[in-house]
N, C-alpha and C positions, 0 to 999 in steps of 0.2 A: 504493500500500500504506500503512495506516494504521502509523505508528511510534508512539504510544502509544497506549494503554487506562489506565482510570481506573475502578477499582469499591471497594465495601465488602464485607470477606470479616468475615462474624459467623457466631454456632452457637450452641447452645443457651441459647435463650430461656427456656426453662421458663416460660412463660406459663399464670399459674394456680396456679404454686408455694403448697404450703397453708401453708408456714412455723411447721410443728411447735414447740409449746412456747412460745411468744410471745403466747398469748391472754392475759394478766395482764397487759398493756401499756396504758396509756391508750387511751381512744379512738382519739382524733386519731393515734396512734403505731400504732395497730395498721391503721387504715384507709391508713394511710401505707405499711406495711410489702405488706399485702395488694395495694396498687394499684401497687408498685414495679414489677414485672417490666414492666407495663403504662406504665409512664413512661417507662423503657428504652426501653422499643419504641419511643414517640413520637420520642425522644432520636436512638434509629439513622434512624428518619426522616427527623429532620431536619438529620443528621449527610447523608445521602445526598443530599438536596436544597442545603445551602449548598456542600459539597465538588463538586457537578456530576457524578456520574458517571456509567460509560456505563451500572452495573447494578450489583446487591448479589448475594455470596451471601450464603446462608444451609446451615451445612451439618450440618444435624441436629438432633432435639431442640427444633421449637419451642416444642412443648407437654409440659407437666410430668409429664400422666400419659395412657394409652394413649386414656380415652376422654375427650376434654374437653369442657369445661361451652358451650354455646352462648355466651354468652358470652365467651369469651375465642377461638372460631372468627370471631364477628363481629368483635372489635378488629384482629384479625389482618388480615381482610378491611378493615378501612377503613384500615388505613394501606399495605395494596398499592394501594390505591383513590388513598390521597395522591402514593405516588410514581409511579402512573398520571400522575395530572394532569402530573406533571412528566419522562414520556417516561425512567423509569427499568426497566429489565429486574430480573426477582428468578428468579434459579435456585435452587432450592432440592430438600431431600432429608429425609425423615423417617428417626427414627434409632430407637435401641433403645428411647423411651418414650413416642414416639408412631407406633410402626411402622402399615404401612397395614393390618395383618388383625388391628389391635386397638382400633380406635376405627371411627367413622362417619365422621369428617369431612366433615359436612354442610352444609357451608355451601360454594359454587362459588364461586373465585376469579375475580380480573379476569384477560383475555387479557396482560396483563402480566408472567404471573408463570406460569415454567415448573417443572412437577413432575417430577423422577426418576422414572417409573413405577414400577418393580419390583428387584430384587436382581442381576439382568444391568447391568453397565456401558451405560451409553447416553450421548448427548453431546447438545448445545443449539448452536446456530450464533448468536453476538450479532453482527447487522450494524447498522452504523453508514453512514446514508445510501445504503442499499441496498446496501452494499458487509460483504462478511462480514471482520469484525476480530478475533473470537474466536470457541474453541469450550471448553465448558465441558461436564466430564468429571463422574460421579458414577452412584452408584446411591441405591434408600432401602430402608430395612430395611421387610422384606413380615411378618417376624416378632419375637418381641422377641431374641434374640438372631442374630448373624451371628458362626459361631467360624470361619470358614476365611479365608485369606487371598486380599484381593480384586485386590491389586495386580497378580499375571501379564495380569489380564485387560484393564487400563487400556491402552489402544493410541491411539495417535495417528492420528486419520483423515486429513482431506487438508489435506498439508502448505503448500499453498499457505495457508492461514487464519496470520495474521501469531502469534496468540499463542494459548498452547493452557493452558488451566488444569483441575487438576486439583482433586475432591473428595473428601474421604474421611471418613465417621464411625466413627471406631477407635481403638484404642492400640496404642502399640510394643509388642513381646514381651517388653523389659525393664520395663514398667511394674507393678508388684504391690500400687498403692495404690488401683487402680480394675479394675470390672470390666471382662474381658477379652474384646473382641467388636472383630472386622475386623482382627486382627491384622497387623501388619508390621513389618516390619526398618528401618530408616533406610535403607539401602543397596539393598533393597526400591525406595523412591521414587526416590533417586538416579540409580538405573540408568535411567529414564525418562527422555526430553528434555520433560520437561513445563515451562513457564518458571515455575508456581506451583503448591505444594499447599496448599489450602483444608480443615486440618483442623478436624475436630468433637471432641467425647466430652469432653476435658478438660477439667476448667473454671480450672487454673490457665493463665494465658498462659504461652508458651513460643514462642523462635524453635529448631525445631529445628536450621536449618540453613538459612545466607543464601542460599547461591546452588548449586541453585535456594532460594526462601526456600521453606522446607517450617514451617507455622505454625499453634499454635493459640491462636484470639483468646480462651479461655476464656468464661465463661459473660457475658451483659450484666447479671444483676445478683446477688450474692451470694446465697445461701440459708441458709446456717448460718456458725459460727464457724470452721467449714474449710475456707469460701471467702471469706475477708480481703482486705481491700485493694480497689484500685479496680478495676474491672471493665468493660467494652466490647467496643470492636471495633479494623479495622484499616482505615485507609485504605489503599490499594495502590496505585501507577503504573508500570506497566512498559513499559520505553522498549526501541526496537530503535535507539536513535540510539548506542550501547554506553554509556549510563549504567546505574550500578545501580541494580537496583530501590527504589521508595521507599516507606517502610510508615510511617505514621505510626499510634500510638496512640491513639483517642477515647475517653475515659472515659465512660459512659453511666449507669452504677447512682445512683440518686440518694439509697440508703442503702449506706455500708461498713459491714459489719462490722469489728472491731478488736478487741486484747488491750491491754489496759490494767495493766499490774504497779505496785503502789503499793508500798513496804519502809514501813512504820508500826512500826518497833521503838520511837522516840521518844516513842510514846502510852501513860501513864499510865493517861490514862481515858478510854471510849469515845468521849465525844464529840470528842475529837482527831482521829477518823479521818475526820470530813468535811472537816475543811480539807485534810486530804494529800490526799484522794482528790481532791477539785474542783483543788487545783493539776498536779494529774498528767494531769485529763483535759483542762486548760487547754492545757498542753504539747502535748499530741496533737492540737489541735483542726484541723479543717479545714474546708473551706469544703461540706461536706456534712455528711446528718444520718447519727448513727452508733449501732450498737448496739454495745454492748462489754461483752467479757468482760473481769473482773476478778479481777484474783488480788492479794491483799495476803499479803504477805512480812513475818515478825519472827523474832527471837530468842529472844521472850518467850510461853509458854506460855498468856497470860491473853487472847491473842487467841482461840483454841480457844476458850476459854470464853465471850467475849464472842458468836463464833460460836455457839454451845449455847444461848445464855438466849437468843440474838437479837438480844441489842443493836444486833448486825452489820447485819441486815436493815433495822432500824428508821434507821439511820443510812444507808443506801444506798436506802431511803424518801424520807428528807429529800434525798438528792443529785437523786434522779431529779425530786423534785418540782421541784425547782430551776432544773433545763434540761429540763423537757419542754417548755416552756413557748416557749421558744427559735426561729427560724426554721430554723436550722441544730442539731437539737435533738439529744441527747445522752440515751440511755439505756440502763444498768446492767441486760441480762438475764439474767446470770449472776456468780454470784462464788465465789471459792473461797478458801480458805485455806492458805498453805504457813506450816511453820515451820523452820528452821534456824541451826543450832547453830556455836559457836565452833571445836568441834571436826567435820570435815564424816564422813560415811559412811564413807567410804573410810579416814581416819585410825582411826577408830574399829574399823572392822574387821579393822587390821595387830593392833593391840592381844594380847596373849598373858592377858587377862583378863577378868571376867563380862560388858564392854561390848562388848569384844571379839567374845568367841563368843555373845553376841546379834545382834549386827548382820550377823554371818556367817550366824546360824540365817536371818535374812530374809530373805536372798538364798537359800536352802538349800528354802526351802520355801514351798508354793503355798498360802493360803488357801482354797480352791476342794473340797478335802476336807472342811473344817470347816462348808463352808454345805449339803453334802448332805439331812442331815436337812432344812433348811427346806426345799430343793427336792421332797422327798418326800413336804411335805404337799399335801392336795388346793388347799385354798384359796390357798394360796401359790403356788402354780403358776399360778394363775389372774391372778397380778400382777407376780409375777418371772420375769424374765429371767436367763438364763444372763451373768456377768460374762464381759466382753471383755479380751485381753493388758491392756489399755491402761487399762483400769479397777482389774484387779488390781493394775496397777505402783502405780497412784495411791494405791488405799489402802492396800498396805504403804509405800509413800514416808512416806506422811501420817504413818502407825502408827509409822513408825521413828523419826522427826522429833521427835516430840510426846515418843516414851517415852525418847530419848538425854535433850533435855531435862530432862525431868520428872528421871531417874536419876544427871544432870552438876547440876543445881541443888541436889539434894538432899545430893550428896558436897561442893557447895560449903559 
């Protein structure tokens, strides 16, 4: 009987990702951003091949949208084709955005690499040396959503097979930041003797649970500023010699996204704002190329303004131009502005006076009434979007910020 197994448990790929809003990037930055997910991949590849293992999952989501470009079916196909050459298994499972009755996928894999057929639970037997040492558990999304729970159905076939892993592309029932499709309980999984769960859907990493380890490796390369940080996969060894399991984390993205906060109250005059900014993104730097969001923070109202004529932009020109150029390059696709005051919100709204019962009224009330009419125009409609909680908060934050100043300067 085999006492270890050794695989790569990854999920969604999103290969192909169009990376919305970044076309105003240099060239060389945006051919860079574009070809990322595609570097990843190489990346798990060759994460798969130097670690030795006996096979990779992959559980859900390789592809970013239901019908993908031939191109990115063919990159797909040559790096099963790689870990062919080197005698690796790939079980795999299509999830809510590349489900199987919403694209072609035309392009035939190598014998290497076993597909989930359908939405019924079904299992894969991985033998090692003619001898069966695993069996890996999963279904793939036939449509773009799966809302019932799939977990009753996961069953353990025969138990002589030394290690039994399980897949899943879903979220918990307590999760309300993403959408809801394959739901289950934590306790759900638990109750199964399964020695691992190879989750998908999520793209932030998470151990839900060590033992058994219930895991999701999140997505291999960041897509936007709300998937921060480094990104990958997970090595996995699971031993029946009674050690714990061992998971180690491969970084694979070969761009992060990043927030970058600069406080620029000390600046005078605009051109001060590029030495803060370049020392801030000095602090942050790492040994990859980064896109950062940027928020500068003051006291001082004259930043609003610099923001207004532009100044802002044209000095966050000069930075980008600066480290585009870089191997490990650095660039500003976003920036915003906050400003805050001696006295914070909250002080302000105990107050029994006119700063008082303003700062209360903004809490008190929705701007969302007030933009009616422009939603009622034709042509307007045609360009705006309905604001989001999280857009509202921003610009009354903003509004409140900007006018306690302007109103506390003034009494000054």
């Amino acid at each position: 009987m085999s006492k270890e197994i050794s695989f790569i448990h990854a999920a969604d790929l999103h290969l192909d990702s169009p990376f919305m809003g970044l076309a105003a990037a240099p060239g060389h930055i945006f051919e860079a951003i574009r070809e990322s997910t595609f570097t990843a991949l190489k990346r798990l590849v060759q994460a798969a091949i130097e670690k030795n293992v006996d096979f990779m999952i992959i559980a859900g989501d390789l592809f970013d949208q239901e019908r993908q470009s031939l191109k990115a079916q063919i990159r797909l196909r040559q790096a099963f084709e790689t870990l062919k050459r080197h005698d690796i298994q790939v079980y795999l499972s299509y999830g809510n955005h590349d489900y199987l009755n919403g694209g072609s996928h035309a392009v035939t894999y190598p014998e290497n690499v076993h597909v989930f057929p359908g939405e019924n639970i079904s299992s894969f037997t991985h033998y090692r040396d003619g001898e069966p040492v695993a069996a890996v558990y999963g279904f793939s999304y036939e449509n773009r959503a799966v809302t019932g729970n799939k977990t009753n159905d996961y069953v353990i076939g025969d138990e002589e097979i030394p290690f039994h892993i399980a897949t899943l592309h879903g979220s918990l029932h307590t999760n309300t930041e993403h959408d809801m499709y394959a739901p289950f309980q934590l306790s759900d999984l638990t109750a199964k003797d399964f020695d691992y769960w190879a989750l998908g859907h999520i793209h932030q990493r998470q151990m839900l649970k060590n033992d058994p380890p219930i895991v999701y490796p999140g997505n291999i390369q960041g897509r936007s500023r709300k998937e921060s940080g480094e990104k990958g996969c997970y090595h996995v060894v699971l031993s029946k010699q009674g050690g714990a399991p061992h998971l180690e984390f491969v970084p694979l993205a070969p761009i992060q996204f990043v927030s970058v906060t600069a406080d620029v109250s000390g600046c005078k005059e605009a051109y001060q704002l590029e030495e803060i900014i370049q020392q801030e993104l000095e602090k942050a730097a790492q040994r990859s190329s980064r896109l950062v969001n940027l928020t500068l923070t003051s006291d001082n109202p004259t930043l609003k303004q610099w923001e207004q004529e532009r100044a802002l932009e044209d000095v966050i020109d000069l930075v980008n131009e600066s480290n585009a150029k870089e191997q490990d390059w650095q660039y500003i696709f976003r920036s915003q502005v906050e400003l805050y005051s001696a006295v914070t919100e909250g002080e302000a709204s105990k107050g029994e006076h006119f700063i008082g019962e303003l700062s209360r009224h903004f809490d008190e009330v929705s701007i969302r009434p007030f933009l009616e009419d422009l939603y009622k125009q034709k042509q307007a409609r045609k360009h705006l979007r309905r604001l989001t909680d999280e857009e509202e908060a921003r610009i009354k934050t903003e509004a409140r910020q900007l006018l306690l100043n302007e109103l506390l300067s003034s009494e000054g």
